[in-house]
Every structure is written in structure tokens, then in C-alpha cells.
C-alpha positions in Angstrom: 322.9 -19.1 113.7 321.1 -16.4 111.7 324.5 -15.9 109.9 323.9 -19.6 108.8 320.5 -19.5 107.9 321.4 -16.5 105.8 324.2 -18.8 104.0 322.0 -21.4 103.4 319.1 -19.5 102.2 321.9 -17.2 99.8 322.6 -21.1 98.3 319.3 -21.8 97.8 318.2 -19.2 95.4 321.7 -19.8 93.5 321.2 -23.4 93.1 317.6 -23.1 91.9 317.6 -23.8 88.4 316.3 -21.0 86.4 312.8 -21.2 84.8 312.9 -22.0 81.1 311.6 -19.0 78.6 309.1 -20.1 76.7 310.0 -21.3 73.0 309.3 -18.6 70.3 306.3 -19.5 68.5 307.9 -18.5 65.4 312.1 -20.1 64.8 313.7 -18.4 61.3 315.3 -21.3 60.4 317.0 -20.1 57.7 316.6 -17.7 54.5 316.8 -18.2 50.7 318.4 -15.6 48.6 315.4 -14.7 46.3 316.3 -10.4 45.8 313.0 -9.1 45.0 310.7 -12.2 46.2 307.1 -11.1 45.5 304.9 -13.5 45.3 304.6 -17.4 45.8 302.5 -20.5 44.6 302.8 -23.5 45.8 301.8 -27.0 43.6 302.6 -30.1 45.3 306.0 -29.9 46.0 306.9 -27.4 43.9 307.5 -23.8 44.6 307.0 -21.4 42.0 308.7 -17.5 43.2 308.1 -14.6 41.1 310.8 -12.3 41.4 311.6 -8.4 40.2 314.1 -10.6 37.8 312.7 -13.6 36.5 310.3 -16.8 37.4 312.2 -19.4 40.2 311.1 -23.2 41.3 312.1 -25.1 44.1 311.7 -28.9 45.4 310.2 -28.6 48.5 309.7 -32.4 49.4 311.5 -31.6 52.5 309.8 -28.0 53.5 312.8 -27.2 55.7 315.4 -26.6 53.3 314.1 -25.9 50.1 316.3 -26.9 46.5 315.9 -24.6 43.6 315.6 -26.5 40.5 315.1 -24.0 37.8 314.8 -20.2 37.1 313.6 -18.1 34.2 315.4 -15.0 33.7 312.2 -12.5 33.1 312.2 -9.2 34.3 308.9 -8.3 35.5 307.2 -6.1 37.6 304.9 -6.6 38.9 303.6 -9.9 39.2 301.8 -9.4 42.4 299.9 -12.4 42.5 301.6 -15.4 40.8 299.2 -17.7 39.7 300.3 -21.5 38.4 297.7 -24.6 37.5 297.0 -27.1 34.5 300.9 -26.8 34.1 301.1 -23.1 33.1 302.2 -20.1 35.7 300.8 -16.8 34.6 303.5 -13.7 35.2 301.4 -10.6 34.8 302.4 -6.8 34.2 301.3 -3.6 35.3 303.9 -1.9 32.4 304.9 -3.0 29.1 308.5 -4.3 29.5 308.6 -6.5 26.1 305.4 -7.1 24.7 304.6 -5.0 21.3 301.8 -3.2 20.8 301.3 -2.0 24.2 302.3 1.7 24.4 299.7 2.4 27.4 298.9 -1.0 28.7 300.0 -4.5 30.5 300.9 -7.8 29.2 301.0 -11.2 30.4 303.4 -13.8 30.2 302.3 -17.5 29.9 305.1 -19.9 31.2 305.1 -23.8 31.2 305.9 -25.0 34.0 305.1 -28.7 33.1 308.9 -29.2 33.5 309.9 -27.4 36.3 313.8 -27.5 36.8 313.0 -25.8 32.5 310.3 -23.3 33.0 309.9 -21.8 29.3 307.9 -18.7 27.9 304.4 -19.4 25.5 303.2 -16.1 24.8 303.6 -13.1 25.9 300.2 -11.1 25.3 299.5 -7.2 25.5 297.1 -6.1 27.9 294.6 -2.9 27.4 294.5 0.0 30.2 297.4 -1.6 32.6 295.5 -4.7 33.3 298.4 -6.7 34.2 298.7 -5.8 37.8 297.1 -9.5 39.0 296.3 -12.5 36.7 294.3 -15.3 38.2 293.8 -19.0 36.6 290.1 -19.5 36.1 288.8 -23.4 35.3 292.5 -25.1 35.7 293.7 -22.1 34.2 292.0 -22.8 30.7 291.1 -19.3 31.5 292.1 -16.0 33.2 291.0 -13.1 34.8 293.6 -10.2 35.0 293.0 -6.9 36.3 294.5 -3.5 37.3 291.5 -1.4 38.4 288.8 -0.2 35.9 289.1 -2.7 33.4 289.0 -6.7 34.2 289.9 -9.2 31.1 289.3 -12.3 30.7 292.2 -14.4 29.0 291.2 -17.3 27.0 294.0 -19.8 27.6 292.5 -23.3 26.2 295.7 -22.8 23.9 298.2 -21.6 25.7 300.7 -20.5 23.1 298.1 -17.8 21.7 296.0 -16.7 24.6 292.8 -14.6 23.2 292.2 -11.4 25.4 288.5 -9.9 25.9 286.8 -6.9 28.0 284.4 -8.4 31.0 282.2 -5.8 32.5 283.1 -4.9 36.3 280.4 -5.6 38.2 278.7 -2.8 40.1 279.4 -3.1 43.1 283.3 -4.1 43.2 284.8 -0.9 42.1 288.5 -0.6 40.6 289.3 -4.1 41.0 292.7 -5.6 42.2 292.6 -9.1 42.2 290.6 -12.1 42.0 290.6 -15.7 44.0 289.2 -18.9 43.0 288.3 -20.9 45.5 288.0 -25.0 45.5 284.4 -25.0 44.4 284.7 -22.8 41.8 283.4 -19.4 43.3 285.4 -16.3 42.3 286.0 -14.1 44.7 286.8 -10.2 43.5 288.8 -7.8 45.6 288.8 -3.9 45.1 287.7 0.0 46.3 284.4 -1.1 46.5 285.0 -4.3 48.7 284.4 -7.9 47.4 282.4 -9.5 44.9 281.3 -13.4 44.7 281.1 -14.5 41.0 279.9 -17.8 39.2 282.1 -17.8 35.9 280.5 -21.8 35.1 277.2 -22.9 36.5 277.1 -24.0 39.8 274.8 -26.8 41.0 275.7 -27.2 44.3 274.0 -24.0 46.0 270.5 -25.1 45.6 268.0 -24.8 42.4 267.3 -20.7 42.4 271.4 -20.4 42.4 271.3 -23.2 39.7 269.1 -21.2 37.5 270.7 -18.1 37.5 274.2 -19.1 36.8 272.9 -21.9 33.9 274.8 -19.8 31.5 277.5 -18.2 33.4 281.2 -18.4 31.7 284.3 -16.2 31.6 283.0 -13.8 29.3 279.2 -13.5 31.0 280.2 -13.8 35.1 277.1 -14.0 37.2 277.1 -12.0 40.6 275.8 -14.2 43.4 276.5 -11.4 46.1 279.0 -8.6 47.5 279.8 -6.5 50.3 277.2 -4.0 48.9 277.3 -0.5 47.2 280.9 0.2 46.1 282.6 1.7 49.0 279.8 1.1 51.4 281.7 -1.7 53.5 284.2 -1.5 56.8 286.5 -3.4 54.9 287.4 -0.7 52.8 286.5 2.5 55.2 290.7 2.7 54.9 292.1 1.3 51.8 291.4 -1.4 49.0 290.3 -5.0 49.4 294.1 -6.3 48.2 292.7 -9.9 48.3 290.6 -13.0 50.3 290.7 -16.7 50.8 288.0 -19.0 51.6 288.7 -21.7 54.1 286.8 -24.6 52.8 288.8 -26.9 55.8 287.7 -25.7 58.8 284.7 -25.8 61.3 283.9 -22.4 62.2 282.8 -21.8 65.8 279.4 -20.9 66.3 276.7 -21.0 63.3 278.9 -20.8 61.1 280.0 -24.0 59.2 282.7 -25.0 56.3 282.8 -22.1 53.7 281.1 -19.6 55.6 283.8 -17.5 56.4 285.7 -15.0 53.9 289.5 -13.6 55.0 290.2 -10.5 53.4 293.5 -8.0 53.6 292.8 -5.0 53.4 295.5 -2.8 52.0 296.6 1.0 52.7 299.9 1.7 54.2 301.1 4.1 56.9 303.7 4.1 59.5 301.4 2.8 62.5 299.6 -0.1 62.3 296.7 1.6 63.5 296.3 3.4 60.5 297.2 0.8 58.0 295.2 -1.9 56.1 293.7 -4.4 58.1 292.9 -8.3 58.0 288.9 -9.2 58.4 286.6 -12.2 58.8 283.7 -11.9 57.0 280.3 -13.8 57.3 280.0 -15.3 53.3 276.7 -16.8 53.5 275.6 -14.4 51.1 277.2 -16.4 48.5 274.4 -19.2 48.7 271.3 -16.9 49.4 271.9 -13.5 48.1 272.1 -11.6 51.3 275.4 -9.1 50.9 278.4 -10.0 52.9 279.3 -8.6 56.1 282.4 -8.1 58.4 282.6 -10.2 61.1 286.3 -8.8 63.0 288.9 -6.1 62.0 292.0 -6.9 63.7 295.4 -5.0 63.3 298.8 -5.1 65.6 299.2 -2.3 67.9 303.4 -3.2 68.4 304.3 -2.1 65.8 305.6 1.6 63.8 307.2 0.6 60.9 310.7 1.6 60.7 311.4 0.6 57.3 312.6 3.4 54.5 310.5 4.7 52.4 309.9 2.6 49.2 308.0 -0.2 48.2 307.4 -2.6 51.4 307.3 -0.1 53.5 304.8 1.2 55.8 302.5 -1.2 58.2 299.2 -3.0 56.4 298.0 -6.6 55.7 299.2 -7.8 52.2 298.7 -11.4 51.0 298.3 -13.9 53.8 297.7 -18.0 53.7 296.3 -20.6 56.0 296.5 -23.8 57.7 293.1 -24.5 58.9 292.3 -21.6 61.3 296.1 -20.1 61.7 295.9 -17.3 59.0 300.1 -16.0 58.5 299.9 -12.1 57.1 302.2 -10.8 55.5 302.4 -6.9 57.1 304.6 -5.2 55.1 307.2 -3.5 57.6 305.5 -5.0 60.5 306.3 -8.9 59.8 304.7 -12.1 59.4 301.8 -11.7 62.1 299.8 -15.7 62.9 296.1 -15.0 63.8 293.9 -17.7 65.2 290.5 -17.8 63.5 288.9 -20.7 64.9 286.4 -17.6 66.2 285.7 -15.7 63.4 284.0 -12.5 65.1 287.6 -12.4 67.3 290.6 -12.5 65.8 293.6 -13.4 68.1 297.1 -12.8 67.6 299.4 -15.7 68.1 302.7 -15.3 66.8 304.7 -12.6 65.3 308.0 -12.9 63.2 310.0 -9.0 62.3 313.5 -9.5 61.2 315.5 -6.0 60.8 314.0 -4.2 58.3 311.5 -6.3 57.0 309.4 -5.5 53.9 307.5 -8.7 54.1 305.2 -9.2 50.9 303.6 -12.3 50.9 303.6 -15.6 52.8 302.7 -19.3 51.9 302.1 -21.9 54.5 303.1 -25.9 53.8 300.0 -27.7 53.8 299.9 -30.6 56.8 303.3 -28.8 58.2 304.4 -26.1 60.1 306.7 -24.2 57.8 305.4 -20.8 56.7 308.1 -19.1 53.7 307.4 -15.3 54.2 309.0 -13.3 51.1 310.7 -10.6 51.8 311.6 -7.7 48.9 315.0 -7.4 50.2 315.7 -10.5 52.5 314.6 -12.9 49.8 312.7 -16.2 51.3 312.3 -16.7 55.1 311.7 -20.4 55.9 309.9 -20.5 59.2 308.6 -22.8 61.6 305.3 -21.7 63.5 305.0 -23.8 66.7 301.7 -21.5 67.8 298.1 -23.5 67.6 294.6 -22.7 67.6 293.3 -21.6 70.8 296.9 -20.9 72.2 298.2 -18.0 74.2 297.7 -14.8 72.6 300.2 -12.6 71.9 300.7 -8.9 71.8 298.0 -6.5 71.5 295.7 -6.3 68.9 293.2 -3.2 67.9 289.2 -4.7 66.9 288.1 -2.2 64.8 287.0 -1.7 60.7 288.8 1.7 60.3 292.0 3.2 61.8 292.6 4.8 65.6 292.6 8.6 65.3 292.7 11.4 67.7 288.7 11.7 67.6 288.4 7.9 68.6 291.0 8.0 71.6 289.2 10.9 72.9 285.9 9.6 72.7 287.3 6.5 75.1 288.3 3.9 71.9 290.3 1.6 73.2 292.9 -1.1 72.1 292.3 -4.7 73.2 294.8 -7.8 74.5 292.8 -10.5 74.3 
């Protein structure tokens, strides 16, 4: 009898079916060959790459499986931040690679993109002191802003095929600058050493009467500061590294006090083989940029799973780089840690969701397909990822993450710092 019941129990656990892992909340569903993929725009359908050899564009009506339907052969380095509007796509440059008259500085090249399956060069303009590191369309790109550290230009662009280039002063607070956002109402937003500036470069009406007055004259060539994260190097969010760049979410309802615009994601950049000691990606409280008060950080959030194996070279190392969104879900681009999915939907706590590290990755930038849930993560060496994100606000967490506005050291582990896992 008890041999029996041993039988039938033995059967039992055999024939049980097995429980079901749980789907990845990140599928590669395939890659694009793109060899030196560095930065990304997308316009409607359109994807504009910029890559270490030359502009590409692809028809991304169906965002599974996208179609390339032109390139421009244009060596370029390094074009960190492509930038595309009014029909134009700005391809900026730290070195001179072509343009005359630029023994010690950067150019910019001015591409139409009106046609995209035949992007075709404007002008290519030289640059003073290396500002060709970003370039950022101002105004539906009639203008632009280009920058690589102490010196910020402003690029008149109203005709395109012989762009005008004059000196803006930095503002005070922002430091060496590195790049520049503008956001859907207009505001610029400044990223450098010192942390990050808000700027009017037209009036702005919308803020109240006192903001309205102030920025009555405020162009391109005169910016008008409506706040920043304070003295230059004062703020957490660059206790490590530079501010690399932000994003304003103008779509979603923050919880808490905050409401539509009131949040500021920035990446902080500086990397090193732990994530712990690498750049990090912060929420910041932006109020400031309607009353004057300065900006402060809200959450500091880096992975803690993460060394980066990669070799040494550029890519490498472990730090938030560019990152995009769709509506609280913020994919970072972290260098050789990944693509790493954060929900926002509470701004003062960060929470991992999803992670995606292929072999080796050296994962630059990402740009998520508004309304879907394909994320294209662009990889130096891999060339463009095209992933699917199944993760969603307020799901499960995953891995740990590490809440703090500098890095883990020796001192902090001692004193009783410790890493969280939501």
C-alpha cells in the first residue's frame, strides 16, 4: 500500500505542468546594421540615424521592422545629439573634418531632409572653439544653439543654405555647457558642469505677467534666464559628472503636487566600471521655471547589477547617456550597462522596471515609438536594436537600484549606506 501511494504521489509531481516563467519585459526583436549608431531623431515616421559614417533614414510606419530609405555618406564625429525639424537635420562636429577655415574649431552641417529617401548637404559652416559637440534646433529650427563647453553659438538658420554664426553669453550658472533641449512650449533647457539652466530664447506669455515682462525681448542672440539648479557646481546632479542632457514630460500627471511640466529628467554623465560610480539619471522638481525659485533634485537612481565588462573605448564604462519617454516609462541608454526602463509616475522614487544588456553592449542612445511599445536602442558596435518593452507603470520592479545624488564609496558603506530594491 505505501509502495503505491509512493507511485502515485511520484506521478503526480511528473504530471504537473510546470509553471510558466514570466515573459521578459524587454523581447530584442531584431537589430539593424547601423556601425557606429549614435544618435537618433524621430519625425513622424521617419527615422533620421547619425552615424560615425554618414546621415541614414528609415520608414518606420510599421515600428517593428524598420525600412531604410536613404543615407548620406558623411563622415562625422561627433554628432552626439542629432537634431531634425522645419525639414532640415543639423549634423554637428566636435573636429574640423571638411569645413575650411576652421584650424581649431567645429563645424556644422545643415542637411535637407525635406526628401528623405535624398537627404542632401546645405552648408557646411565652421564653428569657433570646438562648438560642434551638440547642435539643437531653436524656433522650428529657424535657429540653433550649438555648443561644446565654454562657448555656446547661436546659428541663424532662416536661410538655410548660408547659416550666420554668433557668440551667446553662457549664463552664470550653467558652466561648460553640453547640450541644450527644447521643450514643446518653447523653454530651453541647458545641460553642463554647473547643472541646468531654463532659458526663454522668444517671449513667453504663458507663465504669468512678471515672466511676461522679463522675457518681452528675449531672442536667440539675448536668452533670458528664468531659473537653474543654482551656483555652477552647487547641485547633486552633478556632485559626479556633467549634466549630459534633460527632457520635460509635458504628457504626464505627476503623482503628488506635482502636475504636467513639473518634472525635469536629467542624465547625468561620468563613466566608470560600476554603476555605483557612474552618471546617474534624476527627477527634478522644475517649478522654478514659472516662479524663479532654482531647481531641485527630486531622486538619483542608478543600477546596482551591473560592472561593465565592455573594453575600453568609447561606450564603455557604466553611466546614463541619452534616454526617451513614453509618458512615465523613461528607457536610458547606460552605456555598457544596457537599456535600463524606469517608472516615473513617482517622481521622488525612481523604480526600475526592465533591463535589456546584449553581449558587449555600448548602448548610446535610445528613442521610444510614440503610442507603441518599441524602444530602438543604438548601439556603437551592434548598430540599431528594435525592442519591444512589455513593462508598465506601476509594474513589478526589477533589480536593485541605488537612491542616491553621488556615487557609493568605501566611506558611505561604512557609515551604514545602503542599496535599495524597491
Amino acid at each position: 500500500m505505501l509502495r503505491r501511494l509512493l507511485l502515485v504521489l511520484a506521478v503526480t509531481v511528473l504530471t504537473v505542468p510546470a509553471q510558466a516563467a514570466p515573459p521578459s519585459p524587454i523581447t530584442l526583436l531584431s537589430t539593424v546594421p547601423a556601425p557606429g549608431a549614435v544618435s537618433a531623431r524621430l519625425v513622424g515616421t521617419v527615422l533620421h540615424v547619425s552615424t560615425a559614417a554618414g546621415l541614414l533614414t528609415y520608414d518606420v510606419s510599421r515600428p517593428e521592422s524598420p525600412l531604410e530609405l536613404g543615407r548620406l555618406p558623411l563622415p562625422t564625429f561627433q554628432n552626439e545629439d542629432l537634431d531634425v525639424g522645419g525639414g532640415l537635420a543639423l549634423l554637428s562636429e566636435d573636429v574640423p573634418v571638411r569645413a575650411a577655415d576652421s584650424p581649431v574649431g567645429g563645424q556644422l552641417v545643415v542637411v535637407s531632409v525635406a526628401d528623405p529617401s535624398r537627404p542632401a548637404v546645405l552648408a557646411e559652416v565652421p564653428l569657433p572653439d570646438g562648438a560642434g559637440h551638440t547642435a539643437t534646433c531653436l524656433l522650428e529650427c529657424r535657429w540653433a544653439y550649438a555648443s561644446n563647453g565654454a562657448t555656446l553659438v547661436a546659428v541663424d538658420l532662416r536661410s538655410p543654405s548660408a547659416p550666420v554664426v554668433h557668440r551667446v553669453p553662457l549664463p552664470a550658472a550653467s558652466g561648460a555647457v553640453h547640450d541644450l533641449d527644447e521643450d514643446d512650449r518653447g523653454l530651453v533647457w541647458l545641460s553642463g558642469e554647473g547643472g541646468v539652466t531654463a532659458l526663454a530664447v522668444a517671449p513667453v506669455r504663458n507663465l504669468g505677467a512678471s515672466v511676461a515682462r522679463r522675457t518681452a525681448a528675449a531672442s536667440p542672440l539675448a536668452p533670458v534666464e528664468l531659473t537653474s539648479t543654482g551656483p555652477a557646481g552647487s547641485s547633486a546632479l552633478t556632485r559626479v559628472g556633467v549634466a549630459h542632457g534633460s527632457l520635460r514630460p509635458l504628457d504626464v500627471d505627476w503623482r503628488g503636487p506635482l502636475g504636467r511640466g513639473d518634472v525635469l529628467l536629467v542624465a547625468e554623465e561620468s563613466t566608470a566600471d560600476d554603476c555605483l560610480d557612474g552618471g546617474r539619471l534624476h527627477s527634478v522638481d522644475a517649478r522654478g521655471h514659472a516662479t524663479g525659485r532654482p531647481l531641485t533634485v527630486l531622486d538619483s537612481v542608478a543600477p546596482v547589477d551591473r560592472k561593465a565588462t565592455t573594453a575600453p573605448g568609447p561606450g564603455a564604462g557604466c553611466s546614463a547617456h541619452w534616454f526617451s519617454t513614453s509618458g512615465p516609462l523613461v528607457a536610458t541608454a547606460w552605456f555598457g550597462a544596457g537599456v535600463r526602463i524606469f517608472d516615473a509616475s513617482d517622481p521622488r522614487r525612481l523604480r526600475q522596471v526592465a533591463s535589456y544588456v546584449p553581449t558587449e553592449p555600448r548602448t548610446w542612445s535610445t528613442v521610444w515609438v510614440p503610442g507603441t511599445r518599441i524602444v530602438y536602442a543604438l548601439d556603437l558596435h551592434r548598430g540599431i536594436d528594435v525592442l519591444r518593452v512589455d513593462a508598465r507603470p506601476g509594474g513589478p520592479a526589477v533589480g536593485a537600484t541605488d537612491h542616491q545624488p553621488r556615487p557609493l564609496t568605501l566611506a558611505r558603506v561604512l557609515a551604514g549606506a545602503r542599496c535599495s530594491s524597491d
